[in-house]
N, C-alpha and C positions, 0 to 999 in steps of 0.2 A: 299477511301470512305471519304466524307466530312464529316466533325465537324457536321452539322448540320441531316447530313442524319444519323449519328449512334444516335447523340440526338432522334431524331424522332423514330428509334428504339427499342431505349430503351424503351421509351414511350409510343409503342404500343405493347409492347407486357406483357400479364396479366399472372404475374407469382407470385407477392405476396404472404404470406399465407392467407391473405381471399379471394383472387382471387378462389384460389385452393379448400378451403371449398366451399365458394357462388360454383364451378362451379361441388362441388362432392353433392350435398344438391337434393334430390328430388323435383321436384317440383312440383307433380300432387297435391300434400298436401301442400296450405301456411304456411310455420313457422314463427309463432313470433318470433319475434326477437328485442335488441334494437341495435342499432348501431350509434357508435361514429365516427365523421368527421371530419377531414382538411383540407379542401380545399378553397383554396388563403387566409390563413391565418386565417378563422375564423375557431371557432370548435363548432359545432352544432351536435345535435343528432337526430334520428327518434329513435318512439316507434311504430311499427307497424309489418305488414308481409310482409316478402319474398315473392315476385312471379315471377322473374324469372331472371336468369342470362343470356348473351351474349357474353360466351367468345372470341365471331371473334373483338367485339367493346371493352367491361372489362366494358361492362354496366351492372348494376342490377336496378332491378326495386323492388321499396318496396308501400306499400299501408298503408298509417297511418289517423287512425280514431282524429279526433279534433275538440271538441263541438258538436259531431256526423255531421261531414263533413269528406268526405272521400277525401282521397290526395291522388294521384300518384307520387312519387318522383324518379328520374335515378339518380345514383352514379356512379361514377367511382368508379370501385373496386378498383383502386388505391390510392383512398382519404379517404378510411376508415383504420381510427385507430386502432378500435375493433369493434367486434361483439357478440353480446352476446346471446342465444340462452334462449328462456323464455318461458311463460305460456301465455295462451290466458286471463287464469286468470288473470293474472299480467299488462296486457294492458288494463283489463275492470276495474282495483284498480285505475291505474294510469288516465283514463275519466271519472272515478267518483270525484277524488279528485278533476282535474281542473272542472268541473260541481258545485263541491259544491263552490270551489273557483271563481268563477263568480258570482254565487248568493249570496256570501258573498258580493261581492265589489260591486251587484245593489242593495243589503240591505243598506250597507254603505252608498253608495250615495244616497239614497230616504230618508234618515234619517237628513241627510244636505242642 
């Protein structure tokens, strides 16, 4: 077997543990969720819901609300750091705050 063909198998096969959660997680029900990334080096996060895993690809799909604009974002399960399992509450704290945080900064600048 080549160098390159066991590389690639490594690679495609989604055995992580959040592979494993993402792919034991119900999904008839979105859970919030936030989840931490790495992938190619930067680390970014979503705050949004789970909706649905792919374990033949190790793709998830999450749905994150921003300035009440809704995102569809695919992960590799492989590039997630953590996951962290939360309140629907906890995601409507966290789009009020950037909410009031925007209208702070068009106060600011109408004030200049």
């Amino acid at each position: 077997m080549s160098l390159h063909h066991e590389d690639f198998h490594k690679r495609t096969k989604c055995d992580k543990c959040i592979c494993t959660k993402l792919r034991n997680l119900n999904c008839d029900t979105p859970v919030p969720v936030f989840v931490r990334t790495k992938a190619g080096g930067i680390k970014s996060s979503i705050k949004g819901t789970f909706i649905e895993y792919d374990p033949k690809t190790c793709c998830a799909k999450f749905k994150e609300t921003i300035l009440n604009e809704d995102m569809i974002t695919f992960i590799d399960c492989r590039d997630i750091v953590s996951l962290s399992f939360t309140t629907q509450q906890f995601l409507d704290n966290i789009q009020d705050a950037m909410s009031d945080i925007l209208e702070a900064i068009k106060q600011f600048g109408d004030t200049n």
